[in-house]
N, C-alpha and C positions, 0 to 999 in steps of 0.2 A: 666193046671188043676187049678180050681179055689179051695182055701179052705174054706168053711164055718163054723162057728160056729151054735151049732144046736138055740142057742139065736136068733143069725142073723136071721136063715133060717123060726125059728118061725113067728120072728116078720115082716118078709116079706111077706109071706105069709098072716097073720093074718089082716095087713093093704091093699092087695090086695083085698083080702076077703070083708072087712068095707069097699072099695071102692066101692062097684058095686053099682049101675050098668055099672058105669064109672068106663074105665082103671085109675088102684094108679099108683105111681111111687114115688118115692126115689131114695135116693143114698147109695155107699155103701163105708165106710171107711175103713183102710187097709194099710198092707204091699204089696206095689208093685212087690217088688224083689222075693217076696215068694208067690204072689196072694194068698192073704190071706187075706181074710175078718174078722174083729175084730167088726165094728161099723154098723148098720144100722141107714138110716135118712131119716125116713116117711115122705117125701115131699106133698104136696098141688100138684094136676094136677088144671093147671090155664086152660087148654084148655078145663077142664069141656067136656071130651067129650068118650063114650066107643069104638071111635076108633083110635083116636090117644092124647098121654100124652105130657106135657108140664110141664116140672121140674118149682117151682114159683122158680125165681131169687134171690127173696131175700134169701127162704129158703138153697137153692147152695151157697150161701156165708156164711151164718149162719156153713154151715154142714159144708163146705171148713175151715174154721177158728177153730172150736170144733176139726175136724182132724189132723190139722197140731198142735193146744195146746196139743195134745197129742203124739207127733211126727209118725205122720200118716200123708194120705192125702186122696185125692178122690180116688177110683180104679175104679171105674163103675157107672152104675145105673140099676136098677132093672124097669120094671113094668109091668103089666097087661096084656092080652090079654081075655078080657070077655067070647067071643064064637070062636076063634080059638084056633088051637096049639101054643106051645110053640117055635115058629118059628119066627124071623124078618120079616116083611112085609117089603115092598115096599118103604116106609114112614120111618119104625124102619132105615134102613140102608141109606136113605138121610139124614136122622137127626140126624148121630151116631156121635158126636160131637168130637172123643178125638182115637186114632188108638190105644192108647195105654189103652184102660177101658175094660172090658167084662161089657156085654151086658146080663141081667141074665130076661128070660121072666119068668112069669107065668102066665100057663093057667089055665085060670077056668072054659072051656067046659064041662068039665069031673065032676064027684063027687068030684074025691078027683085032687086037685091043682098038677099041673107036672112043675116043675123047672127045668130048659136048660139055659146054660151061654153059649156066644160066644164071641168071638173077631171079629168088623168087620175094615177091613181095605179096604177105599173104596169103590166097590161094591162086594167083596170077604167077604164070612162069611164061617169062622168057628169055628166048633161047637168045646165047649171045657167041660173035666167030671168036675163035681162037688163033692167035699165030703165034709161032713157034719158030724163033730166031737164036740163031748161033750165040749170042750175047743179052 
């Protein structure tokens, strides 16, 4: 189960949203131990592109160093999917970098934005709840 803050969840959302027509993506800071998201970090897609995301590098070290000064570190990344669901493509799961991050999509087919986290390990994805608490 991954925990969100309803901060987090906002501000994820809200830069997926300002991303389009291209998929956003970010990262997302946190207790490991507890999967618990404390920090979101609005990344740059370098791949410039609505169908697959590319974290900028520099900004992944930027976020990676802000996390650990807080005794945090990376837990995931979050991004986009313009006109699909809320599902890892093909793509999302060859370039899932880390076995151990949830993989948190949003879709913005829909009116309103649908948030799904997973864990992929390899070519295994599963799907994992999300809540989303005031704190």
């Amino acid at each position: 189960m991954l925990h969100v803050t309803e901060a987090v969840y906002d501000q994820m959302v809200a830069h997926c949203l300002t991303g389009l027509p291209e998929e956003a993506c970010g990262l997302l800071g946190g207790d490991p131990e507890a999967a618990a998201v404390v920090t979101c970090y609005p990344t740059r897609n370098v791949a410039a592109s609505a169908k697959l995301y590319t974290v900028d590098p520099k900004e992944h070290l930027r976020a990676d160093r802000d996390a650990e000064s807080g005794g945090h570190s990376i837990i995931g990344v979050f991004h986009s999917h313009t006109h699909t669901e809320a599902y890892p493509s093909p793509t999302d799961v060859t370039q899932a970098p880390d076995p151990t991050w949830h993989y948190v999509l949003v879709s913005l087919r829909d009116i309103r934005p649908v948030v799904r986290s997973y864990r992929i390990v390899g070519e295994v994805i599963t799907e994992e709840p999300v809540t989303v608490s005031s704190r």
